[in-house]
N, C-alpha and C positions, 0 to 999 in steps of 0.2 A: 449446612448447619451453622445458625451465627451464635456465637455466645452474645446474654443479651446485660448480662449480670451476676453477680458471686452472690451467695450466703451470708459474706461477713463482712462486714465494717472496720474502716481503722478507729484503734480509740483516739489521735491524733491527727490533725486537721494536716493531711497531706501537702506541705506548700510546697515540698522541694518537686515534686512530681506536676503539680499544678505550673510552677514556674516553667519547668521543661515544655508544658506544653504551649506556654503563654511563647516564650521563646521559640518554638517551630514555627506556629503560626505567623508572626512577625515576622520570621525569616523569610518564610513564603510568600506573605506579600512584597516584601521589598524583593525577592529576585524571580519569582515565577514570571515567566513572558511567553507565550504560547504563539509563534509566529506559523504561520503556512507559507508552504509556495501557493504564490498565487495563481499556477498552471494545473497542479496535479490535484493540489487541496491538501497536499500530506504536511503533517507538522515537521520541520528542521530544525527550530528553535526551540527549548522549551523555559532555558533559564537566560535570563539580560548578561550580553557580553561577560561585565564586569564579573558576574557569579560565576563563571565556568572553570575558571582555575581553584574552585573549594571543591570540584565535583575530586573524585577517588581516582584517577587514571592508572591503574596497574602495570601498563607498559612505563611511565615513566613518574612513580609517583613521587609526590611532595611531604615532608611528613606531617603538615598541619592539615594534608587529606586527610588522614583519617582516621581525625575528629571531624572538620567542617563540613564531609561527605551526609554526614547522619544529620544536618541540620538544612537538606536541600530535599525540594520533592518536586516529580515531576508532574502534576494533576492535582485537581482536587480530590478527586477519591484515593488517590496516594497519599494525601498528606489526614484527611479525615478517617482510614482505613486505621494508617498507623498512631493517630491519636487516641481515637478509640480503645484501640486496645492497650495502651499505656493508659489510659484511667482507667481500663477495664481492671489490670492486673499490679498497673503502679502503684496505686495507693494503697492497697497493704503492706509493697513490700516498701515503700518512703515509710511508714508508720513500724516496720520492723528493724530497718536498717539505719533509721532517725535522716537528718535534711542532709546533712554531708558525706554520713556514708552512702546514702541510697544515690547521689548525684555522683558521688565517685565510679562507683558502681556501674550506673548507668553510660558513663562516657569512655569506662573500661570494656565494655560491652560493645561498645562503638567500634572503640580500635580492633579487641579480636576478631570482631564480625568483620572488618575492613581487612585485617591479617588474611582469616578463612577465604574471601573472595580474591585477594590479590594472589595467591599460592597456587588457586584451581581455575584461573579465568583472567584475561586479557583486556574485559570489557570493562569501561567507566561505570561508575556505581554510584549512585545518590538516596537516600530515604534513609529514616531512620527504622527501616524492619528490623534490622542486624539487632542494633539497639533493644528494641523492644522484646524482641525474641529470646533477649538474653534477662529482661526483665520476667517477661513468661515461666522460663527454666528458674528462674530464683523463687516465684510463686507457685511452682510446681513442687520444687524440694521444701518449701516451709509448712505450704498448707495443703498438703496432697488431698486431704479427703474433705476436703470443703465443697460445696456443690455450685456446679455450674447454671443455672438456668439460658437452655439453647432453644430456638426457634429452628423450624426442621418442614421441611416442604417438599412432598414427594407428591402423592395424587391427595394430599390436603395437607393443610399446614395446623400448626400446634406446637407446642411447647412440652419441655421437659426437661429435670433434672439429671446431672450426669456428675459423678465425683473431679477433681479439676487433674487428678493421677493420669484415669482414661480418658478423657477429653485431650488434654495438652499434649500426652506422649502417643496417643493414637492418632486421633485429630490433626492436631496442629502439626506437629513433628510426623510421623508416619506417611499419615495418605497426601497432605498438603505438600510434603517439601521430599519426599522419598517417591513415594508411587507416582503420586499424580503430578507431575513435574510439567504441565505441559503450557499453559501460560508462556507467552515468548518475553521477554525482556525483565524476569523475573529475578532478582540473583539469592536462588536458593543456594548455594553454597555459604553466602553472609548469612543467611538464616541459620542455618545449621553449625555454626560457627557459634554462631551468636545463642541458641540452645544451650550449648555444647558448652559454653565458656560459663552460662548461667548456672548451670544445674552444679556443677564441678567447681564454681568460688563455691556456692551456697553450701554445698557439702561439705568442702577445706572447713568452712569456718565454723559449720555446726561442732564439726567433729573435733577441732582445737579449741571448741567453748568462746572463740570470739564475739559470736552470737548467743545465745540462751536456748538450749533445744526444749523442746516441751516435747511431751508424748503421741503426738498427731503428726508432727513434720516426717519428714522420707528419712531422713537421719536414725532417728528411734525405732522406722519400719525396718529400718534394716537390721538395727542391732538386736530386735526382735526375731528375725527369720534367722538371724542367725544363733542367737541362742535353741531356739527353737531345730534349727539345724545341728548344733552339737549334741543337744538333748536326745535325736532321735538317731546318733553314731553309738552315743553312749551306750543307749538303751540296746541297741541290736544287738552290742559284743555279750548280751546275755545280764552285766551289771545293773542291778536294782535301785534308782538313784533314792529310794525311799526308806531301802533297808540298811545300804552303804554296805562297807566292808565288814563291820561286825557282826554278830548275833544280832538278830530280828529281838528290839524290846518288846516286855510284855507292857502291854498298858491295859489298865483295868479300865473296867467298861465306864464307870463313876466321871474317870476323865474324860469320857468322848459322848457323854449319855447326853440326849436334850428331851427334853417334855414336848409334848406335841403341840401344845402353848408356843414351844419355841420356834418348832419347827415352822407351825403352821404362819408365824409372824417371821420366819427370813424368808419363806418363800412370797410372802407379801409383799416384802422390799424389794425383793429380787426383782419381781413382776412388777411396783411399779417404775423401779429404776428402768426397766426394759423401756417400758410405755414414755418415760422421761426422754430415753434417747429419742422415742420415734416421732413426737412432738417435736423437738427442739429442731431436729432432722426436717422439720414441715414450717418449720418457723415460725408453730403456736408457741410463742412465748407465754403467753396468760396463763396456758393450759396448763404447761408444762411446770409455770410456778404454784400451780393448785397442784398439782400431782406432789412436786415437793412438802409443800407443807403436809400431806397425806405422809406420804413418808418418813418427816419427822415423829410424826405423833404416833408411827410404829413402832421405830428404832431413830433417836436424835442420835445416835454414833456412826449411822451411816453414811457414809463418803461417795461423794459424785467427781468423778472427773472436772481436771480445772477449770476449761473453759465451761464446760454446762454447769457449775457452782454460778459462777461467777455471770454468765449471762441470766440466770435464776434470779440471781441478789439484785442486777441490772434491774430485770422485772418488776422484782417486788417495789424498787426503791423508785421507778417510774408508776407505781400503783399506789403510792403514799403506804404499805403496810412495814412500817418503820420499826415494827418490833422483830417481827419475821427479817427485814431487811439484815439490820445488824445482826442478826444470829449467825444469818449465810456468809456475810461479808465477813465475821468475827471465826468464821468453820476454815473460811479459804484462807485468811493470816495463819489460823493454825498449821494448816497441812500445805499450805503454798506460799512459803515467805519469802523465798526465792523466784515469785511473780516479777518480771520485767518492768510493770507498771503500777510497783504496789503502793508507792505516796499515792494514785492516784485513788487506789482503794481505801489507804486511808484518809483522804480526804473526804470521799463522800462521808465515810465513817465519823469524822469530827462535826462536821455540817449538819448530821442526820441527831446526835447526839445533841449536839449544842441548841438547833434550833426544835426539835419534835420532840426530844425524848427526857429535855432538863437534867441533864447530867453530865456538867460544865467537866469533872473531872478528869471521864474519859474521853469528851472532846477535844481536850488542851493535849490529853497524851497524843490521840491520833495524828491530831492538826502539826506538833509540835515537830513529829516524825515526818511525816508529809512533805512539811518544810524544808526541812533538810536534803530534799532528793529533787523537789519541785523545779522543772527548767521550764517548764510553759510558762510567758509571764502574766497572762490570763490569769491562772491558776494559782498561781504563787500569789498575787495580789489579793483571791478569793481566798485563801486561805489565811494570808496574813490579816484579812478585814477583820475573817471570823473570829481571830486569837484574841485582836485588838478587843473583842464583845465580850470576852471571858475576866474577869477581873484575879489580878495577879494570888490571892488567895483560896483562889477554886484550883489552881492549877499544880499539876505533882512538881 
């Protein structure tokens, strides 16, 4: 089973991960040398003299092994294997941990993965797996249930989506580096290391707020299961968490009554909020922004989760419906202002305003805010052009 592709995009042009790989490769050319004996035909050599004292040697290592261990490979498909799947899974997590945390990150992952193999194994170690693997485990704690698209060959082959929770901890980790351990010259202990060290920052730091947790990462699943888990301790010792400790109120029926009007439009919503998930889930975006706008015009007070608002408002605002746009984009400031990326929201929001919609006033507000937080300088220059088009008496 290969993974071929994720579900989701970074909003930000990944360079620090991009960089990493531009740098393996370059490494590899200048030190990969592939010699034989010329009797047996077996390979002895695989890196140039000069490069052998960067490899990891665990009987007597050096400590600038290991770092320069992870930036040495012994093949083509070694070093293509492990790039792959560092843009397979790096650039989300470069786009969540920004260029210098995620680079930090990444050469921290090096070292424990080179720690984990020097502790249980004797043998020289070169690649950057460890690395990777520890990038994997961070994309596994932020975006657990983001879907994997894998290609699968048994007596035919085909394609299929699989959450990145069960893929990466079953997968990758389980049968790859636990069960099926049989590969010779393999070092799954730096892999496992390297897991191990991902999954375990990513967590520290959800959980001391260093990062921004949102409702979908492994962080939330957990504090879920376990609310969920105290709830049903509670509930056993026979305590009502509905009634509490006092008398049960009387609540007259006036208070709890709906018309069947009502009823018959939440259960509208409800259904097609469902239908909402399982579009977005398939990556009809079109669809899914027609379902919304269906939804609005039952109940405008109803609330979709942040990322599907927000890849919704995406939609619309790639489909020119620029009235629709800003309402989604204007629902998600409301109830998510605390978005990790939200000048970038309100940016589209002052551009949408200023240029479609002729209402210089709340363009100047959005643009103005935008500004303020804007570090791409792409962006920051787009937004400063736009303010520059608003004349200083349009603006609050």
């Amino acid at each position: 089973m290969l993974p071929i592709r994720t579900n989701i995009r970074p909003y930000r042009t990944p360079y620090a991960n991009y960089a990493l790989i531009v740098v393996n490769a370059l490494v590899f050319v200048a030190t990969y040398w592939e010699r034989k004996d010329p009797y047996t035909g077996a390979v002895v050599e695989i890196l140039r003299p000069w490069a052998e004292q960067f490899m990891l040697t665990p009987a007597r290592p050096l400590l600038w092994q290991f770092v320069t261990y992870a930036f040495l490979h012994g093949s083509y498909l070694h070093i293509i294997g492990n790039m792959f799947f560092l843009y397979l899974f790096g650039n989300n997590v470069n786009d969540k941990l920004g260029h210098i945390g995620y680079t930090c990150f990444y050469l921290a992952g090096a070292v424990f993965s080179a720690v984990g193999h020097a502790l249980l194994s004797n043998n020289p170690v070169l690649g950057a797996s460890g690395a990777v693997a520890a990038v994997t485990g961070a994309y596994v704690v932020i975006f657990p249930k983001t879907l994997i698209t894998v290609i699968y060959w048994f007596f035919f082959i085909g394609t299929m989506d699989i959450p990145a929770l069960y893929f990466i901890v079953l997968k990758l980790i389980l049968i790859d580096n636990v069960i099926a351990r049989y590969t010779p010259n393999v070092a799954y202990s730096a892999h496992l290391a390297g897991y191990a060290f991902g999954i375990a920052a990513m967590l520290l730091m959800l959980s001391t707020g260093l990062i921004t947790s949102t409702h979908t990462d492994l962080w939330a699943m957990l504090k879920q299961w376990n609310r969920r888990r105290q709830y049903r301790g509670v509930v056993s010792t026979g305590y009502d968490p509905f009634a509490g400790f006092g008398p049960p109120k009387r609540v007259k029926a006036k208070e709890v009554a709906q018309t069947p009007a009502q009823r018959q439009r939440l259960q509208q919503a409800e259904q097609i909020k469902t239908d909402i998930a399982a579009r977005i889930a398939q990556r009809n975006l079109p669809a899914a922004a027609d379902l919304y706008r269906d939804l609005m015009a039952i109940d405008p007070d109803q609330l979709l989760p942040r990322q599907y608002l927000l890849d919704i408002a995406n939609q619309l605002a790639s489909e020119g419906r620029h009235s629709e746009t800003v309402q989604a984009y204007e629902k998600f400031l409301l109830h998510y202002p605390n978005y990790e990326y939200v000048e970038q929201v309100r940016l589209m929001l002052g551009i949408i305003y200023s240029r479609y919609l002729s209402k210089p006033d709340l363009a100047a507000k959005h643009l103005q805010a935008a500004q303020r937080k804007l570090s791409d300088p792409g962006q920051l220059k787009m937004c400063r052009d736009e303010l520059d088009k608003i004349p200083e008496r349009q603006r609050p």
